[in-house]
C-alpha positions in Angstrom: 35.6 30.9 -48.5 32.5 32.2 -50.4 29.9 33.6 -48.8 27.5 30.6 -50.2 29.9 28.4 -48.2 29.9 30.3 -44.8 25.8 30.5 -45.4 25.2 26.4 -46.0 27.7 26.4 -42.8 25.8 28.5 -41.2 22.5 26.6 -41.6 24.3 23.6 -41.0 25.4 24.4 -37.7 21.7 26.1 -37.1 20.6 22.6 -37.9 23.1 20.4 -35.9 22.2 22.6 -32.7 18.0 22.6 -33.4 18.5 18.2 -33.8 20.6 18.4 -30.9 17.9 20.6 -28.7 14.9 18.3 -30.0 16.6 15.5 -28.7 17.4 16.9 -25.7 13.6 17.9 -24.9 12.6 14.1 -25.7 15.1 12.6 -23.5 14.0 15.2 -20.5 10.4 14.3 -21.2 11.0 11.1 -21.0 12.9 11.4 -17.6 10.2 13.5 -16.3 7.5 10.9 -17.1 9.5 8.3 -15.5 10.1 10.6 -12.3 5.8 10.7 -12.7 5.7 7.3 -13.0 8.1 6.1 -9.8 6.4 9.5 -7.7 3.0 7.5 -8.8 4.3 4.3 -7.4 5.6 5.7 -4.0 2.1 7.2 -3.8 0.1 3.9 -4.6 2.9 2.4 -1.9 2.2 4.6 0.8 -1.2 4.7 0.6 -1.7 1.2 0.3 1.0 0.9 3.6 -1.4 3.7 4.9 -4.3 2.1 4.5 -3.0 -1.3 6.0 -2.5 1.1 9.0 -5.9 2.4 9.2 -6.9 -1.5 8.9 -5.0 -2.4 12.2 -5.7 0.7 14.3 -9.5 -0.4 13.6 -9.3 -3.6 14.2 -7.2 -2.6 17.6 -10.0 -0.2 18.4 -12.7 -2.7 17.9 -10.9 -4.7 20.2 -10.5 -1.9 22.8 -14.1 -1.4 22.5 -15.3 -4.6 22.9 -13.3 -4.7 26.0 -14.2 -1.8 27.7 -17.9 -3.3 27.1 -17.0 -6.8 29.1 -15.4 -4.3 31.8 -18.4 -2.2 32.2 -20.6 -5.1 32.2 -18.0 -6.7 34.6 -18.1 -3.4 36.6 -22.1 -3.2 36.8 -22.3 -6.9 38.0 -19.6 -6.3 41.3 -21.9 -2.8 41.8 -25.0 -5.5 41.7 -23.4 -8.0 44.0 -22.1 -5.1 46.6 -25.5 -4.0 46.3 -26.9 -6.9 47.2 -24.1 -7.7 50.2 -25.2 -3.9 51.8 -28.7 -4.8 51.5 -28.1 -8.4 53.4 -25.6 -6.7 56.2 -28.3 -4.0 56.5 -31.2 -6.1 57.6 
């Protein structure tokens, strides 16, 4: 073999392995912007689950509220009435 030969060997190899390595870098960059893309999804999942969540918990705490209201106005017309009941048995 000439040393011609083994050089446009050589170069061909050098080439081979450089296509190979290109192609390789595209095909990982293309993974890794589809793991972005599904991470992105889980993200817009969660937060819209997350948000749903917050949604119901203030809805239940509006509730809670408005309940503890009617108790404390419950509690404040008994207090009324017992206050008027002393004020009767006292006289």
């Amino acid at each position: 073999m000439n040393p011609l030969d083994a050089l446009n060997y050589g170069t061909a190899s050098f080439a081979i392995v450089a296509i190979i390595y290109i192609v390789y870098l595209f095909l990982m960059k293309k993974e890794k912007e589809k793991d972005q893309r599904e991470e992105s999804a889980e993200i817009r999942l969660i937060m819209e689950s997350n948000k749903a969540v917050i949604e119901n918990n203030t809805k239940a705490l509006e509730n809670l509220t408005s309940l503890l209201r009617e108790l404390q106005i419950s509690s404040a017309r008994q207090e009324e009435k017992l206050n008027e009941i002393l004020q009767r048995v006292r006289k």
